[in-house]
Steps between C-alpha positions, in 0.01 A plus 500: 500500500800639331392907487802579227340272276120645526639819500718417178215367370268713470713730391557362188130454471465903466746547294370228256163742549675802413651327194148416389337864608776628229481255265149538459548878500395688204722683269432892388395376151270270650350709737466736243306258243297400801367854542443499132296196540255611766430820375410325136334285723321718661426722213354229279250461805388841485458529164280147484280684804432869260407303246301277683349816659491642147332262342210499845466869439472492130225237546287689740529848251387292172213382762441851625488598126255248371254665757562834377433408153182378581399820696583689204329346258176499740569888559533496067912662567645289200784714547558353864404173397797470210724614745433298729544205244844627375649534882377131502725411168780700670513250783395217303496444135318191526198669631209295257242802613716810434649327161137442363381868599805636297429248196180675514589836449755404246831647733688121653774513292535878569447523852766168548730677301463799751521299785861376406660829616263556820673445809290269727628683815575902456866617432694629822404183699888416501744757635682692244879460525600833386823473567584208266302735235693780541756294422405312210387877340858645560689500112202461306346701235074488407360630189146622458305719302675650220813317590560681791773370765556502849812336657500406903866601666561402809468759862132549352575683160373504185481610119266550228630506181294879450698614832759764408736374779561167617404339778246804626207285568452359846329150550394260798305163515209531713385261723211345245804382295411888269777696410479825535676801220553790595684815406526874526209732534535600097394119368291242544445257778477115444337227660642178334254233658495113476835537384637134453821422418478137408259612232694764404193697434309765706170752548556826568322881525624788525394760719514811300461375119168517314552163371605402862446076474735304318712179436844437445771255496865369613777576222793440673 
């Protein structure tokens, strides 16, 4: 048996390995892409289970709600009973029972119409991101009222167009997505709340004003 040969052999068989271990290796953009992938992956999985789990849930409630809108009208509550009915619309329109009690009473159309804005699950479920808020407020003026201002500067600062200096007023985002207003003892608080900056439009109330609730919008 000629040793030099084996030995020659098989090392040229592990180098031919090596060659294929990098040939097959990925490169940065591909390993990157990969990552993308899984996690889309991944994330379309977990998004098909909520709703899956939504849908279960939402199923059991509209049952649940049927049986309260029994009890109540056996107790004579119509008051419970309609509610009942219109939490049932709110988790499905299609509801044949809740639809005829409101076709009844005269108030489908209306109570639909309601139900477009009404939030199946309650606001806040989502984490705020306050920072990328803070961010998209810095530069840009809001008008409300009798076309008063206020402008958002950046390192928290702030000014309303009644303010005899600029940038006096002191403002934060708070962690339910709010933004707080505030300024020196001699004027008025603000809370700006539900303040949404893709519909340039917002609800706010003031602390210290008699007419303390009101609405205003993006101008710039």
């Amino acid at each position: 048996m000629d040793l030099t040969k084996i030995a020659l052999g098989l090392l040229t068989a592990f180098c031919l390995l090596d060659t294929g271990d990098l040939a097959l290796a990925k490169s940065p953009s591909e390993d990157v892409q990969d990552i993308r992938s899984d996690f889309v992956s991944e994330a379309t999985k977990a998004r098909a289970e909520y709703r899956r789990e939504l849908q279960k849930a939402a199923k059991r409630a509209v049952s649940d709600y049927e049986k309260a809108a029994a009890s109540a009208v056996r107790a004579g509550d119509l008051a419970a009973a309609t509610n009942a009915m219109r939490q049932i619309l709110l988790l499905d329109r299609d509801h044949k029972k809740a639809q005829s009690h409101f076709e009844a009473i005269g108030q489908l159309d209306e109570v639909l119409k309601e139900l477009e804005d009404e939030p199946v699950l309650p606001e806040g479920d989502e984490p705020v991101n306050t920072g990328k808020l803070a961010r998209s407020l810095v530069g840009t003026t809001w008008t409300w009222g009798d076309k008063r201002t206020i402008t958002f500067a950046g390192g928290g600062r702030a000014t309303v167009s009644t303010d005899s200096q600029p940038n006096t007023r002191l403002w934060k985002v708070g962690s339910d997505g709010s933004v707080h207003i505030g300024s020196p003892p001699s004027h008025p608080w603000y809370v700006v709340i539900k303040f949404d900056n893709n519909l340039r439009a917002f609800a706010g109330h003031s602390l210290k004003l008699e007419s303390s609730n009101f609405r205003g919008q993006r101008t710039r």
